[in-house]
C-alpha positions as CSV (number, residue, x, y, z in Angstrom):
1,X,31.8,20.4,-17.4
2,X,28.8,21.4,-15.9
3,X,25.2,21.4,-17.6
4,X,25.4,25.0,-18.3
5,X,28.3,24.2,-20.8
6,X,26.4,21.1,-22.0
7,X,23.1,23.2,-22.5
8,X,23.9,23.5,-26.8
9,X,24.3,20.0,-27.1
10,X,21.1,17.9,-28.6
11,X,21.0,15.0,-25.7
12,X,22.2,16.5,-22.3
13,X,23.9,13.9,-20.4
14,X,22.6,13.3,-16.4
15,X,24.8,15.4,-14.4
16,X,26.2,14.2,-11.5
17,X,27.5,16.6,-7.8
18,X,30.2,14.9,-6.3
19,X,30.7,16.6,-2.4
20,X,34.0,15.9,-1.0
21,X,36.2,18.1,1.7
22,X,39.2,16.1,0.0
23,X,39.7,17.9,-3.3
24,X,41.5,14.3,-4.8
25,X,38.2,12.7,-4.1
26,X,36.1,14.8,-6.2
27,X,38.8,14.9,-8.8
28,X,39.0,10.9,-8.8
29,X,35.4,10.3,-8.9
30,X,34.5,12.9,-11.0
31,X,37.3,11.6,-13.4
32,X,35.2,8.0,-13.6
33,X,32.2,9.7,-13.7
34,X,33.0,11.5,-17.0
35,X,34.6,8.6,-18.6
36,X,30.9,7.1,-18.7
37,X,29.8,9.8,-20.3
38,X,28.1,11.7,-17.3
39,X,28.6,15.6,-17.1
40,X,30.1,16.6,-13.1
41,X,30.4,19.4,-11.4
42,X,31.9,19.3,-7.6
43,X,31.7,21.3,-4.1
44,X,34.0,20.5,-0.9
45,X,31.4,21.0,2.1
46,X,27.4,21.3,2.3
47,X,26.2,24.9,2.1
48,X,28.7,25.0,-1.3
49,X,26.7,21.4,-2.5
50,X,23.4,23.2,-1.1
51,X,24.0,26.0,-3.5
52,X,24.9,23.9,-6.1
53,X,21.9,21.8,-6.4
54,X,19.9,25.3,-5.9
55,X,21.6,26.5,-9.4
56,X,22.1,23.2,-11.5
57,X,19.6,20.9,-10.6
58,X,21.7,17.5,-10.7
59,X,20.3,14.3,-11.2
60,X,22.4,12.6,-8.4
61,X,24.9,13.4,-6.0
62,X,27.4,11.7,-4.3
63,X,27.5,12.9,-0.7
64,X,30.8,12.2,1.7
65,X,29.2,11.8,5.2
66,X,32.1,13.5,7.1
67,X,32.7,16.9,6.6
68,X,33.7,20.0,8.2
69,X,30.4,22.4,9.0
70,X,27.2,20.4,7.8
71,X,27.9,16.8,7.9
72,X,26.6,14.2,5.5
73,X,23.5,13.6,7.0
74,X,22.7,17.3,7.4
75,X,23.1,18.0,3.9
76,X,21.5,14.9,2.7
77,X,18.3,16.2,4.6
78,X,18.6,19.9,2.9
79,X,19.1,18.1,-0.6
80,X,15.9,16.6,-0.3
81,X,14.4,19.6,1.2
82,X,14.8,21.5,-1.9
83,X,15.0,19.3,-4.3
84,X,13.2,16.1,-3.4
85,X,14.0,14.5,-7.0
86,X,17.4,14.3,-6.8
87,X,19.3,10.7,-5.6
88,X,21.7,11.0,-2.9
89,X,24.6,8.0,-3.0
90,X,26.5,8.3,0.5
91,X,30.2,8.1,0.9
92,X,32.4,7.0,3.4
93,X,35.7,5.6,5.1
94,X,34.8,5.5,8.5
95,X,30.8,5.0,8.4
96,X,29.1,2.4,10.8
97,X,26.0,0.9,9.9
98,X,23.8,2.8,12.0
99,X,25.5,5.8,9.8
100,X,24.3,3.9,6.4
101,X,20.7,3.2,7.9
102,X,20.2,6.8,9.5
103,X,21.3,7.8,6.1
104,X,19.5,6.0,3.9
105,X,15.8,6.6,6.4
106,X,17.0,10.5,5.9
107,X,16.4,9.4,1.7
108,X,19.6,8.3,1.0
109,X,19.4,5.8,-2.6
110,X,22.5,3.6,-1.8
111,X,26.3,3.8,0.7
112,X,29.6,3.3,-0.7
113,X,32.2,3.1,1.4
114,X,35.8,4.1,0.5
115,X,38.0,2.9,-0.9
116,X,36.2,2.3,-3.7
117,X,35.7,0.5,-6.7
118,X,35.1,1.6,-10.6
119,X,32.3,-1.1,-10.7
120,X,30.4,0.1,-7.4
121,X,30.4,3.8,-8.4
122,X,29.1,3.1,-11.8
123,X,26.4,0.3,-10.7
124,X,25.0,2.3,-8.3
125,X,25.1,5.2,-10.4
126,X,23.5,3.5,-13.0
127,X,20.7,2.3,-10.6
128,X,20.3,5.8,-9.2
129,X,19.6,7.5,-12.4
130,X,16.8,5.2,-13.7
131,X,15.5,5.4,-10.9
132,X,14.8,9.2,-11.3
133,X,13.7,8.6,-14.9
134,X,11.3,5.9,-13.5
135,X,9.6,8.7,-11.9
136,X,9.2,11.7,-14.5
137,X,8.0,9.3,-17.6
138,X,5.2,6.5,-18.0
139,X,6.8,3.0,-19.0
140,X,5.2,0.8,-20.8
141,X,6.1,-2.3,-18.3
142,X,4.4,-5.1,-20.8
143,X,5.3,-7.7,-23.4
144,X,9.2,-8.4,-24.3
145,X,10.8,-4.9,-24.2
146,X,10.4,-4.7,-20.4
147,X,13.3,-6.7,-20.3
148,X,15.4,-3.9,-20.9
149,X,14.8,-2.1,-17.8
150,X,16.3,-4.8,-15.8
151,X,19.7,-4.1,-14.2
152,X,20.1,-7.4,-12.4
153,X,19.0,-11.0,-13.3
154,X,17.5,-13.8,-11.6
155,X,17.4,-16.9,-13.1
156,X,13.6,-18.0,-11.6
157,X,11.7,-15.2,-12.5
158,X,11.0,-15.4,-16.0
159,X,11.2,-19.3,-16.0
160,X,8.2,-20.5,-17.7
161,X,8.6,-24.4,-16.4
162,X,5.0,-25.6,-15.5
163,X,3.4,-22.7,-16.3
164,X,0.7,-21.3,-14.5
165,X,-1.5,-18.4,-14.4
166,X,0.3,-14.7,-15.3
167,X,0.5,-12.9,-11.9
168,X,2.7,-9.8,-13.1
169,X,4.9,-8.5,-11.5
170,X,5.3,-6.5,-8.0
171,X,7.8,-4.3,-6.2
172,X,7.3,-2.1,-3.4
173,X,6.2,2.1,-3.6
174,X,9.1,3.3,-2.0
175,X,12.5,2.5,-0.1
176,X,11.7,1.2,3.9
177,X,14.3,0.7,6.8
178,X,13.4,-1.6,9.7
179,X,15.8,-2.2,12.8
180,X,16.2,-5.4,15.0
181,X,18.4,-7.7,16.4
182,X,19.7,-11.0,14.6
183,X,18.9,-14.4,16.1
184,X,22.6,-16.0,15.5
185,X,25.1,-13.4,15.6
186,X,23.7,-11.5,17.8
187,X,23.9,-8.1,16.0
188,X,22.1,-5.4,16.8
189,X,21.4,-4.4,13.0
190,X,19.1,-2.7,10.2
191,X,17.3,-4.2,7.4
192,X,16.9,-2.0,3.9
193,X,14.4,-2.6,1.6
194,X,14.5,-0.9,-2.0
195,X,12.5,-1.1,-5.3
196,X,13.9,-2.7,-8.3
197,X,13.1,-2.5,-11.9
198,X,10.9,-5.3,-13.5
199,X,12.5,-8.5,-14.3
200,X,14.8,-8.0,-11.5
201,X,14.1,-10.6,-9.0
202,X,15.1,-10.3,-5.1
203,X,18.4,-9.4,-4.2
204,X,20.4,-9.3,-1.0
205,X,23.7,-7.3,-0.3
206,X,25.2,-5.7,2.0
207,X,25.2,-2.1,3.2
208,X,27.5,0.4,0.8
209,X,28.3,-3.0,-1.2
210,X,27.1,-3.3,-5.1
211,X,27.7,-7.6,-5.2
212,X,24.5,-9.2,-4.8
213,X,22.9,-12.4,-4.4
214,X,20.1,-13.8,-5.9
215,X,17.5,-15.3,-3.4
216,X,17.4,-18.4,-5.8
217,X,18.2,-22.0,-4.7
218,X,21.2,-22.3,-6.7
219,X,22.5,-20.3,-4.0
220,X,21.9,-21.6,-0.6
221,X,24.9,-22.0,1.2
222,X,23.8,-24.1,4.2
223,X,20.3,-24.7,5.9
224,X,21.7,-25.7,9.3
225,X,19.0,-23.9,11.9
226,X,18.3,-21.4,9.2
227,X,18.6,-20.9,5.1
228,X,21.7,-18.9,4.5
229,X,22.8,-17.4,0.7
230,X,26.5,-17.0,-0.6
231,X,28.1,-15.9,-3.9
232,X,31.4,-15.8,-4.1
233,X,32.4,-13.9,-0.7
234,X,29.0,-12.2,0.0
235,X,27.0,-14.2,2.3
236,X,23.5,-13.9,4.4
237,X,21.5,-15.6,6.4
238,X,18.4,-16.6,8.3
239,X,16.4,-15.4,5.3
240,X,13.4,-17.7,5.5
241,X,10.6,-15.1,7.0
242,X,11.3,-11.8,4.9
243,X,11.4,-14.9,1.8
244,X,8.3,-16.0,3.3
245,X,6.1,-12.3,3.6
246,X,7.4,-12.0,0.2
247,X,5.7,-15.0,-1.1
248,X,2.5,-14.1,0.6
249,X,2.9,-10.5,-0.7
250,X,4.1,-11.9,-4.6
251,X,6.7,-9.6,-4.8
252,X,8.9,-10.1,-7.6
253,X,11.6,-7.4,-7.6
254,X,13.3,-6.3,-4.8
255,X,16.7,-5.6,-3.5
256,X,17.1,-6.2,0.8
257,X,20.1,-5.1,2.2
258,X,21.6,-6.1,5.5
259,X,24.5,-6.9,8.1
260,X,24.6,-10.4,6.8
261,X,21.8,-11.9,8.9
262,X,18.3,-10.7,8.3
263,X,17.1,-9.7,11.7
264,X,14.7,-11.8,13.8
265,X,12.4,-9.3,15.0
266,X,9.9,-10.9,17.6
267,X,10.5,-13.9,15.8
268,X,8.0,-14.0,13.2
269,X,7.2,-12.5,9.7
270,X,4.7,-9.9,11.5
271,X,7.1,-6.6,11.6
272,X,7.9,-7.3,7.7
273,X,4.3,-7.4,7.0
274,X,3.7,-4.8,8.6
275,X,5.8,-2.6,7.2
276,X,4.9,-3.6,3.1
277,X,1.5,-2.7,4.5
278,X,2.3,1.2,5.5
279,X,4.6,1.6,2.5
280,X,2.4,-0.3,-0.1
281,X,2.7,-2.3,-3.2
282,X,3.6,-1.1,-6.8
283,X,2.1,-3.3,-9.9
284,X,4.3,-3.5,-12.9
285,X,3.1,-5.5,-15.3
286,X,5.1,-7.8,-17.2
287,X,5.1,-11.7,-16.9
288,X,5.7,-13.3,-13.7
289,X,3.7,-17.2,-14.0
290,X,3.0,-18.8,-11.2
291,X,4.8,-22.3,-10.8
292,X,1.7,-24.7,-11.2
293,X,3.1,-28.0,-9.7
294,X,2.7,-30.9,-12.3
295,X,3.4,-34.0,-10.6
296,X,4.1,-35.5,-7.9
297,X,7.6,-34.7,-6.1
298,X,8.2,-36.9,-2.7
299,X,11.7,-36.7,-1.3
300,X,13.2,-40.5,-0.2
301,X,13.2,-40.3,3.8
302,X,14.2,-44.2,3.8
303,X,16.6,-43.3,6.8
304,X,14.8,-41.1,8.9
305,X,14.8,-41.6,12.5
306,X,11.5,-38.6,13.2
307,X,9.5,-40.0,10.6
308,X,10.2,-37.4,8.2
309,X,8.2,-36.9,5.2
310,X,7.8,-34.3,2.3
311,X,5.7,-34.2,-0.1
312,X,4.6,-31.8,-3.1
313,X,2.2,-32.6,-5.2
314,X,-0.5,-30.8,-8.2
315,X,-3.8,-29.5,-7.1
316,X,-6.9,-28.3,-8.6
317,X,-7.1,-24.8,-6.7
318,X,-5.6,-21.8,-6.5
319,X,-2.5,-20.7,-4.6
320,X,-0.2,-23.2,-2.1
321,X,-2.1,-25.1,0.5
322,X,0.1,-26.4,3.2
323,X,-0.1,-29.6,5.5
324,X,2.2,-29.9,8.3
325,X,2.3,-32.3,11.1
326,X,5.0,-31.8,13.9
327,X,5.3,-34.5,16.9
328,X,7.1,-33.9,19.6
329,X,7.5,-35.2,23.7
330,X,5.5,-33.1,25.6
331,X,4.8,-30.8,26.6
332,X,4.7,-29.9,22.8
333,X,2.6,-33.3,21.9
334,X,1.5,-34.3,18.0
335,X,0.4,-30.6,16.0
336,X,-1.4,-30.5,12.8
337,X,-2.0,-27.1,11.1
338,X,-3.5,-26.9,7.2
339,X,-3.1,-23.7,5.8
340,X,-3.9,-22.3,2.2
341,X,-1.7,-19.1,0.9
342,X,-3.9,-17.2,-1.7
343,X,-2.9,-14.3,-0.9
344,X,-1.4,-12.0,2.0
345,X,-4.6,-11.5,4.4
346,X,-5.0,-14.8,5.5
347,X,-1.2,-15.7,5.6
348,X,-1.0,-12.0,7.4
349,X,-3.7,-13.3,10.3
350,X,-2.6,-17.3,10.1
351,X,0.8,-17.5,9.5
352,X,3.4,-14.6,10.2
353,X,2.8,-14.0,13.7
354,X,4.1,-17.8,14.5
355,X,7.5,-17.8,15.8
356,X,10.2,-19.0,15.8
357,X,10.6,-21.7,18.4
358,X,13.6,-23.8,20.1
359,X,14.1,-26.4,23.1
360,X,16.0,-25.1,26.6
361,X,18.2,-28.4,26.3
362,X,19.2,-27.5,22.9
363,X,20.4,-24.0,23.6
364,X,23.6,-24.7,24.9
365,X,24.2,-26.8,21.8
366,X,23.5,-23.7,19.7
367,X,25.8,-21.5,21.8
368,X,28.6,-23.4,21.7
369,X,28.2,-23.7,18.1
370,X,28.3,-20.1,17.7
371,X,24.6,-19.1,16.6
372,X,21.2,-18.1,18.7
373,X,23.3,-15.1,20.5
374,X,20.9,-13.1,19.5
375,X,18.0,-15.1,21.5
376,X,16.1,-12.8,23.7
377,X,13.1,-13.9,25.6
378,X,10.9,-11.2,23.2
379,X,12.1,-13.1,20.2
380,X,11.5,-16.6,20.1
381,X,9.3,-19.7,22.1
382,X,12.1,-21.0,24.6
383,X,10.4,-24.6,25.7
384,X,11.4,-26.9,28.9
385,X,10.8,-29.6,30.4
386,X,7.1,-29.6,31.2
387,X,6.2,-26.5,29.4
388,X,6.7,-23.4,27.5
389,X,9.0,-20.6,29.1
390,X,8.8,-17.3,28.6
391,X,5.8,-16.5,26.6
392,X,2.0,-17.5,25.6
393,X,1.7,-19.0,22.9
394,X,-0.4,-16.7,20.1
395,X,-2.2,-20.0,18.6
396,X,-2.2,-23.4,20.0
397,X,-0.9,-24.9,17.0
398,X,1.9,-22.2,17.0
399,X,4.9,-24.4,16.5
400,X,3.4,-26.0,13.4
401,X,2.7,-22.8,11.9
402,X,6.1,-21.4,11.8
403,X,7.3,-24.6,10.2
404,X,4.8,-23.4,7.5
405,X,5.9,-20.2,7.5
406,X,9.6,-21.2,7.0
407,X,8.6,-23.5,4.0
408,X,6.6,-20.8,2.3
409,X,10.1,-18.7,2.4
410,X,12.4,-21.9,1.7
411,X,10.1,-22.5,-1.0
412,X,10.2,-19.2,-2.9
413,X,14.0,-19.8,-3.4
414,X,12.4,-21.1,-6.7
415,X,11.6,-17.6,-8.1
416,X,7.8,-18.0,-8.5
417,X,4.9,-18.5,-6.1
418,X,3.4,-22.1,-6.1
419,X,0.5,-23.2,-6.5
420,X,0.1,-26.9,-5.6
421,X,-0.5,-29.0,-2.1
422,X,2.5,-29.8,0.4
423,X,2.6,-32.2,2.7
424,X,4.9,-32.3,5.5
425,X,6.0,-34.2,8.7
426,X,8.9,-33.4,11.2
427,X,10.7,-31.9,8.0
428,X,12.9,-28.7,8.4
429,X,15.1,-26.0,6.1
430,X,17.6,-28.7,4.5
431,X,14.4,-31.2,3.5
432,X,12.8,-27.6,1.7
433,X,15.9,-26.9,-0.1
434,X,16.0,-30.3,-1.2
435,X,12.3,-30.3,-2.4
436,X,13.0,-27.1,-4.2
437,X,16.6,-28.6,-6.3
438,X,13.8,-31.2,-7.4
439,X,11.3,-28.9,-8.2
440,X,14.0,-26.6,-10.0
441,X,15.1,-30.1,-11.9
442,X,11.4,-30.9,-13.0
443,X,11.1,-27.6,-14.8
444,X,14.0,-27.6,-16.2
């Protein structure tokens, strides 16, 4: 049924393109499509989905990338060029993912690759198509029936422990792609960025994948040399500067997908910045509080042999002001750095451009443990004996400053931005994730 034949009816129902050179493609999807209600119509190569989207106007399409005569991408790019409206899901059995990224930077809204699922086609779907009526009608994003617009949940974001001021809630204008290599595996890889609906919460998942997991603590999988997520199979990792430049930025809803491992970049939170900068910030209302810390919360370091110490505890101003001491041998020597996140300028300026830092006799180590094959001498502070390798440092205090900038991501596993004082001393990812299960435990 197409939406000519539909036109009588009192609601039409979105209608859906499904482009497929195999004819038992487009009969199968379009058979799932229908069964949710959604009127179809299919072509079998580009100029025919071209012409179709000239006549009918769909709402979405689902786009196979290989085909005979225009490919995928080609047609994606016409699509848009006459009908910029319309959402574009990409298909595929044999895609790579430089094939999902150049497709989704072309406009793309999401990749599925084949064989797949009932639950993926009809997810994404979903997603697609409020997303187009996002665009063509004013929301009213306040008060208890914003709700309703969420299609995923996340357990922090509408907590209401400790309750502090009303922040609202944030996502980004429009969908961003960034390339760059990642620090442990060693990928050469893409990072996707996409807008969700309010009351959403951050999301990661993988390219052409519709499982996601929240960025919540309940979640961490392990914090050895990085803070890593996993639900059920799904798994990423080295999330702790994107978690961090969203902090700064209070972004609330957003889904990031990747190749498993968020890439490294130069080593900072700089690139990510950056980028939200060019591509902007969308207000949307609602009720996000921020976390306004209500006691004190020291972790127990009785064992410690590098005089650990963590400590989070209330304070009378705004935002999340940071105290971190790191002492080691030289040439690195005792480094204090106090920092106060109210807002992204200063953490843009201060914080992100730290990087991430390591020690030439602990590289082997790594290696032979399977992570930092992605260590380049653009990425990261390598430091010997007597000195630092293969860079200048960008502030003398440096080192300190990226162990600030991974506790302002670690500490946003929480779901809400904090505003309180931390102290910290020679304390790394696993003593965060430990200060955030208490934190999570004192809000209940």
């Amino acid at each position: 049924m197409d939406r000519l034949e539909n036109a009588s009816t009192e609601i039409k129902m979105p209608l859906i393109l499904v482009v497929d050179d195999e004819d038992s493609i487009c009969t199968s999807l379009s058979s799932v499509l229908r069964d949710e209600s959604y009127d179809t119509l299919s072509a079998h190569d580009g100029q025919a989905a071209l012409e179709a989207v000239k006549k009918h106007n769909p709402d979405l399409v689902f786009l196979d990338i290989w085909m005979p005569g225009w490919d995928g991408v080609e047609t994606l790019e016409k699509i848009k060029q006459v009908s910029p409206d319309t959402e574009v899901i990409m298909i595929s059995g044999h895609a790579t993912i430089s094939n999902a990224l150049e497709a989704t930077k072309r406009g793309a809204f999401d990749f599925i690759e084949k064989p797949f699922d009932i639950e993926s086609v009809i997810f994404s779907a979903s997603r697609a198509l409020e997303k187009k009526r996002n665009k063509h009608k004013e929301i009213n994003l306040s008060g208890d029936d914003s709700g309703k617009l969420g299609l995923l949940n996340h357990r922090g974001v509408l907590s209401t422990g400790w309750k502090g001021k009303n922040l609202g809630q944030r996502t980004i204008a429009k969908s961003t792609i960034l390339y760059g290599q990642c620090l442990h595996s060693g990928q050469k890889s893409g990072l996707v960025l996409e807008p969700l609906p309010i009351n959403s919460g951050i999301h990661f998942s993988k390219i052409g994948e519709t499982q996601t997991i929240p960025a919540f603590v309940d979640y961490v999988d392990t914090t050895a040399f990085a803070t890593a997520l996993s639900s059920n199979r799904a798994t990423v990792s080295t999330i702790e500067h994107l978690m961090a430049v969203l902090h700064a930025y209070r972004i609330t809803n957003l889904l990031v997908k990747c190749n498993d491992e968020v890439p490294i970049f130069d080593g900072s939170g700089s690139t990510i910045c950056n980028r939200l900068d060019e591509i902007g910030i969308v207000e949307q209302g609602g009720q996000w509080f921020e976390l306004a810390v209500q006691e004190k919360i020291e972790l127990n370091f009785s064992e410690a042999k590098m005089g650990e110490s963590l400590c989070l505890e209330p304070s009378a101003e705004d935002g999340l002001t940071i105290v971190y001491e790191l002492i080691y041998p030289a040439p690195v020597g005792r480094l204090l750095f106090e920092f106060k996140l109210n807002g992204k300028d200063t953490f843009k300026s201060e914080i992100a451009p730290a990087r991430t830092f390591g020690f030439m006799k602990d590289i082997e180590k790594l290696q032979k443990a399977g992570l930092a094959a992605g260590g380049r001498l653009n990425n990261f502070i390598l430091i010997g004996e007597d000195k630092v390798i293969n860079t200048e440092l960008r502030f003398p205090e440096e080192l300190a400053r990226h162990k600030i900038l991974d506790a302002i991501g670690d500490l946003f596993l929480i779901g809400r931005p904090l505003q309180g004082k931390l102290r910290a001393r020679m304390t790394g990812h696993s003593d965060n994730y430990k200060l955030v299960q208490e934190l999570q435990h004192h809000i209940g």
